[in-house]
N, C-alpha and C positions, 0 to 999 in steps of 0.2 A: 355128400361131399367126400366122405372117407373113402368112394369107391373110385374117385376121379384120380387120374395119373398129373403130371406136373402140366404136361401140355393142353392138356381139359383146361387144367385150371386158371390159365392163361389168356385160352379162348374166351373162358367163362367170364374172369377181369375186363377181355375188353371188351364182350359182349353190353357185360354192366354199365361201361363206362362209355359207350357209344349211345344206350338207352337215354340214360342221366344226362348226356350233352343233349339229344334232342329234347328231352324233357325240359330241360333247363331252358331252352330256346325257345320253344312256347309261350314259358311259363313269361318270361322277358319280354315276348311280343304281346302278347295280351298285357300285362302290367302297364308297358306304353302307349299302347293304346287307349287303358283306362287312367291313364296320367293325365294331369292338367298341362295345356298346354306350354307355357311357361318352361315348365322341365324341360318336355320333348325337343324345344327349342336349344335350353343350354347343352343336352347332352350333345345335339348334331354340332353346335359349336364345337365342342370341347373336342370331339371325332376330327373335322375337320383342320382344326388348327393343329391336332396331331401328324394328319398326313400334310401338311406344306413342310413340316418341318424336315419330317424321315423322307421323304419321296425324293426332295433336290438331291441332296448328299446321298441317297444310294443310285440315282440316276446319273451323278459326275464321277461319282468311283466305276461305276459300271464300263460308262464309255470309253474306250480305248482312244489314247491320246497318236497321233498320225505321225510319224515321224519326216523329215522334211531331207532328202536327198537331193545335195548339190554338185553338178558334176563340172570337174573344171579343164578345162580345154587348153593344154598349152602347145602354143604356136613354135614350129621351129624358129623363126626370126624372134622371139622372144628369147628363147634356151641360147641362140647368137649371141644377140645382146647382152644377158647374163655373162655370160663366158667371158666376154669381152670385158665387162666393167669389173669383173671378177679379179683380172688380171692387169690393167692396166698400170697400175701404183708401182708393178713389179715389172715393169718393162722400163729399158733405161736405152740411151743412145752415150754411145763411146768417142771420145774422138782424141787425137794425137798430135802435135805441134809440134814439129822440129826450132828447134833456136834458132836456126837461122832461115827460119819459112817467115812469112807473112801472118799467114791464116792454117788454120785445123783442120788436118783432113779426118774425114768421118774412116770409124773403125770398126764400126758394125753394132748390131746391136746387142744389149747384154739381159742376164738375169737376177736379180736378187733374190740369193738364195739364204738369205740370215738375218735373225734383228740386227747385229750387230755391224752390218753395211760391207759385207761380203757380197759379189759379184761374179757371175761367170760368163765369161764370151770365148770365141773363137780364137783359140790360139792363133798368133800371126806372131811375125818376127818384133820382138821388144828391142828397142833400140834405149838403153839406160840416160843416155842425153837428151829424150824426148820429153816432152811434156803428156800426161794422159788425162784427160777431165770425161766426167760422165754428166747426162743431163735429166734430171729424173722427169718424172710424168706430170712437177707442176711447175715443171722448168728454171727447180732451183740447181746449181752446178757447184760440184766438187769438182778436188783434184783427185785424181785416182793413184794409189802404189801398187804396183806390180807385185804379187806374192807366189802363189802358186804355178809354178813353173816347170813343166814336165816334157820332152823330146816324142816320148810316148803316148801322151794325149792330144786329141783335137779339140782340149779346151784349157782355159787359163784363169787363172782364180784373179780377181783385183780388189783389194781394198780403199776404201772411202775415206778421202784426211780429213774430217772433219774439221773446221776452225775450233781453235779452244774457246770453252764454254756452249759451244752448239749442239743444240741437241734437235735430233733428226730422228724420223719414225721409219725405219726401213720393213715395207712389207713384203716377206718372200713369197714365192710364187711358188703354186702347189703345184709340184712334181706326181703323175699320175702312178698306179701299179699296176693299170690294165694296159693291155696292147689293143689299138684299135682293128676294127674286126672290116671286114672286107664290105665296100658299100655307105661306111659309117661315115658321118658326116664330120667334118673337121675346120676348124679356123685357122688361119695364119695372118700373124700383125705387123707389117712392115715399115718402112718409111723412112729415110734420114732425116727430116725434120720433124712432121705429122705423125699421126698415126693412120697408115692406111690398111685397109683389113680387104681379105680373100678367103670365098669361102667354098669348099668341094667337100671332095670323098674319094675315101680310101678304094683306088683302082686294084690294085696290088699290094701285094705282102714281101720283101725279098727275104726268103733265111737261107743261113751256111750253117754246116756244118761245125761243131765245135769237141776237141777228143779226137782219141787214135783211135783205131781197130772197132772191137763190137760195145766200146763205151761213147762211141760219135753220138750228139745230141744236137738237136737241129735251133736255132736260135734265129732270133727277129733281128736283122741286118739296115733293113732300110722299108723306109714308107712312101711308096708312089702312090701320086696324087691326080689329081687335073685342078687342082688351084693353080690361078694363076698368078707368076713368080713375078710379074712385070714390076710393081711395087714394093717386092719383097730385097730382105737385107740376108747378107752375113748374120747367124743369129738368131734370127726372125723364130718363133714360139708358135709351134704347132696344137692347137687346142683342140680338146672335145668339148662337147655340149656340155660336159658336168664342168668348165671351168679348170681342168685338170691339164696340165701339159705334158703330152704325151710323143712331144718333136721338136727337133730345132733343123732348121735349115743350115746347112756349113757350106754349099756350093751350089748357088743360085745357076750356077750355068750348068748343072747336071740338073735334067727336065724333070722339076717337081718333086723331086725327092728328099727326103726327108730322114736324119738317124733318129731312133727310137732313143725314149727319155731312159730306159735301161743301159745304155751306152754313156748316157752323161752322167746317169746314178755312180756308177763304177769309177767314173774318172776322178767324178767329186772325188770319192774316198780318198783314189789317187794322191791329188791334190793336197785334200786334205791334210793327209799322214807328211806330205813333205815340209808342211807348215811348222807341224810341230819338231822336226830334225832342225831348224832355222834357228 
């Protein structure tokens, strides 16, 4: 033993100990064999009821559980629909009473752009002896006041007189930050009474120029379409698929076209800032 190195002796351990387990094993099978049978009966019990136990539970950890992939399919005319219900609360219809008229003539349709029952339509001439009422989407009616008023914009801010004590949920209508891209499918809501909808695609992109000399930067002008205008209003709200408005129609007799919602972004402000000089 004192001449063996570390690794001998190791060999030599499990030589011994490979010995002693078959010895052992023998020794165990003859014993039951020379056992009554009684014994031989409990110990195969006792074996058995061991492995029901251990076999399930390392058999359900083993299995890999499948995971279950659902793929879901949405339909243009659904992404429509969306769009549409998306925005209808914020679609209004305008209309104008002279004192000494009979009946309203229709003034186009508008936007609500604020909780607070701010609106925006198409500038046209305000006459201060008229009457202006708006008609919302579940055809309750205000009176409207004329507020934002600019020579420089082609739109005009109104606010909602609400009766005292009324309280009223105005929901604005999401102004997009993309510009629609050539191809891309679009809505527009029109009607002087209903609501009637037209739906195409962006045919055309127009830009101009904006900047002198080598600071000119080319900008989004207008949005040609092939929706068709026949139902459409003064007004009328150019949608995308995400619900976003990304157009308003302001001269239904010029074919299909449409100003980008960055043209009205900027007037807002317009508008806006002259509210507060008031």
């Amino acid at each position: 033993m004192e001449d063996l190195n570390k690794n001998q002796i190791v060999l030599l351990t499990l030589l011994v100990s490979f010995v002693t387990s078959i010895a052992t094993g023998i020794m165990t099978v003859s014993m039951l064999q020379q056992a009554p049978l009684e014994v031989t009966r409990n110990i195969n019990r006792i074996v058995e009821k061991t492995i029901e136990k251990v076999t399930p539970a390392n058999i359900l950890t083993s299995v890999p559980q499948k995971k279950e992939i659902t793929t879901v399919i949405v339909k243009e005319e659904d992404s429509i629909i969306d769009a549409i219900n998306q925005n209808i609360k914020s679609i209004v219809r305008i209309r104008e009473k002279s004192p000494l008229a009979e009946g309203a003539n229709f003034y186009g349709i508008g936007l609500v752009v604020s909780k607070d029952g701010l609106l925006v339509a198409h500038r046209k001439n305000i006459n201060i002896v008229n009457i202006y009422t708006v008609t919302m989407s579940d055809e309750t009616e205000f009176k409207l006041i004329p507020m934002g008023v600019d020579k420089n914009t082609n739109f005009i801010l109104f606010k909602a007189n609400l009766p005292e004590k009324t309280v009223y949920t105005f929901v604005p209508a999401t102004l997009g930050n993309l510009e629609p891209k050539l191809g891309q499918t679009l809505v527009s809501i029109g009607g002087e009474i209903s609501n009637t909808v037209s739906v195409g695609r962006a045919v055309s992109l127009q830009m101009k120029d904006s900047g002198t000399g080598t600071t000119t930067t080319k900008y989004l002008s207008g949005i040609n379409t092939d929706i068709s205008t026949r139902d459409l209003n003064v007004g009328s709200p150019l949608l995308n698929l995400s619900g976003h408005v990304v157009g308003v129609m302001l001269t239904p007799e010029e074919s299909r076209v449409f100003i980008p919602i960055s043209m009205l972004k900027k007037e807002l402000i317009i508008l806006q800032e002259s509210l507060k000089s008031q």
